[in-house]
C-alpha positions as CSV (number, residue, x, y, z in Angstrom):
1,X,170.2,76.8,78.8
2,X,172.4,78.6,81.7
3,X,171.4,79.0,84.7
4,X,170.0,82.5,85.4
5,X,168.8,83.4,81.8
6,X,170.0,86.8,80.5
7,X,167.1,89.0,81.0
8,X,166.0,91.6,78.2
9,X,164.4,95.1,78.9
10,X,162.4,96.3,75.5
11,X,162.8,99.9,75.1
12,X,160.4,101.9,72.6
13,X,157.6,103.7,71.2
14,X,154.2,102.9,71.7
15,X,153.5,103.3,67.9
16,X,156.3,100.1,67.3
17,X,154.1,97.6,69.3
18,X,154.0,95.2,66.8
19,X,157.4,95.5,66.2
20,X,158.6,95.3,70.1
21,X,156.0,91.8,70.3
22,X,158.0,90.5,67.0
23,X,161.4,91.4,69.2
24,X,159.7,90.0,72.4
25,X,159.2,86.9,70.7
26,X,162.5,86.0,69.0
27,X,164.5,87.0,72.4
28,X,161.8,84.7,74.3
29,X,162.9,81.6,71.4
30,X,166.5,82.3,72.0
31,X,166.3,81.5,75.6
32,X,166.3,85.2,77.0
33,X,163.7,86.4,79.5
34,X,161.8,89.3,78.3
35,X,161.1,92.6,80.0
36,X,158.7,95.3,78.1
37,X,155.9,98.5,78.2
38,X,152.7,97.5,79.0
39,X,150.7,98.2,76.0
40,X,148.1,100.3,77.5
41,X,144.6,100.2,75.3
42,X,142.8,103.4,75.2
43,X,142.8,106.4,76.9
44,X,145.5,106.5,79.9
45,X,145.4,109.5,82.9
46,X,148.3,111.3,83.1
47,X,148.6,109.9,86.6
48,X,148.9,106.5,84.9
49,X,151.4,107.5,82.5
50,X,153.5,108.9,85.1
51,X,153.0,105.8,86.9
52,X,153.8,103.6,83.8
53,X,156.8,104.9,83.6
54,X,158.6,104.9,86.8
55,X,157.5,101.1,86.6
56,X,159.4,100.7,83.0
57,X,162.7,102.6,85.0
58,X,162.6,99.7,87.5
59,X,162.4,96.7,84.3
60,X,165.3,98.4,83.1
61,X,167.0,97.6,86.5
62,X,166.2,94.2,86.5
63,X,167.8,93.7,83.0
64,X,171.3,92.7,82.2
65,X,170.6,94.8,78.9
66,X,168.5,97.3,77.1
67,X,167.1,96.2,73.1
68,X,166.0,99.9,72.2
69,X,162.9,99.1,69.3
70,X,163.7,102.0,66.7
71,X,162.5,101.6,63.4
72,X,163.6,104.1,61.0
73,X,166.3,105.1,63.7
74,X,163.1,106.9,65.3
75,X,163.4,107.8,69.4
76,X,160.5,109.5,71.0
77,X,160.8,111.2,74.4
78,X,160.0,108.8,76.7
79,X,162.7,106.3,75.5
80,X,165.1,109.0,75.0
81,X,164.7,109.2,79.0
82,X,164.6,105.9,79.4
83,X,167.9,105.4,77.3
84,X,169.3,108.4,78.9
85,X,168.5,106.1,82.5
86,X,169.9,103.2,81.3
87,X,173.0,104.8,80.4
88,X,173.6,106.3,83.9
89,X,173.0,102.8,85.2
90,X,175.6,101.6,82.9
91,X,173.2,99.2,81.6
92,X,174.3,97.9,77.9
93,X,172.0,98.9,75.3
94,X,171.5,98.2,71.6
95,X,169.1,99.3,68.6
96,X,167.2,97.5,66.2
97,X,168.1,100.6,63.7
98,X,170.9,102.9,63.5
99,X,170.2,105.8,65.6
């Protein structure tokens, strides 16, 4: 294993959870630290949402990469922008899918 680990930021919608733990956990057993949403159960407040996703902006900055989660090639909103962020940041970014 190297030294620093490359570290991983999961990008993707909320309705692929199972499908961003499945890429969580095969990045984890190839030795790479793992960044992802917080998989919020329930009802969230706007406020929290908001919140949610500033935090997500700053996981992205602490990753040497982006894995965008996009089954079916599907991108909601929210990952668009967080894509779109990534991109400014010149951050590296790849899809499960073709987009």
């Amino acid at each position: 294993m190297p030294d620093r680990p490359e570290i991983v930021c999961i990008c993707g919608s909320a309705r692929f959870a199972d499908e961003m733990r499945a890429a969580n956990r095969d990045l984890a057993f190839e030795g790479i630290i793992v960044v992802a949403p917080v998989e919020a159960d329930g009802l969230i407040t706007d406020e929290q949402r908001k919140a949610l996703g500033a935090l997500h902006l700053r996981r992205i900055d602490l990753a040497d990469r982006v894995l965008v989660v996009n089954p079916g090639g599907y991108v909601g909103e929210s990952t668009g922008r967080e894509i779109a962020y990534a991109q400014a940041t010149g951050k590296p970014i790849s899809y499960t899918d073709p987009v």
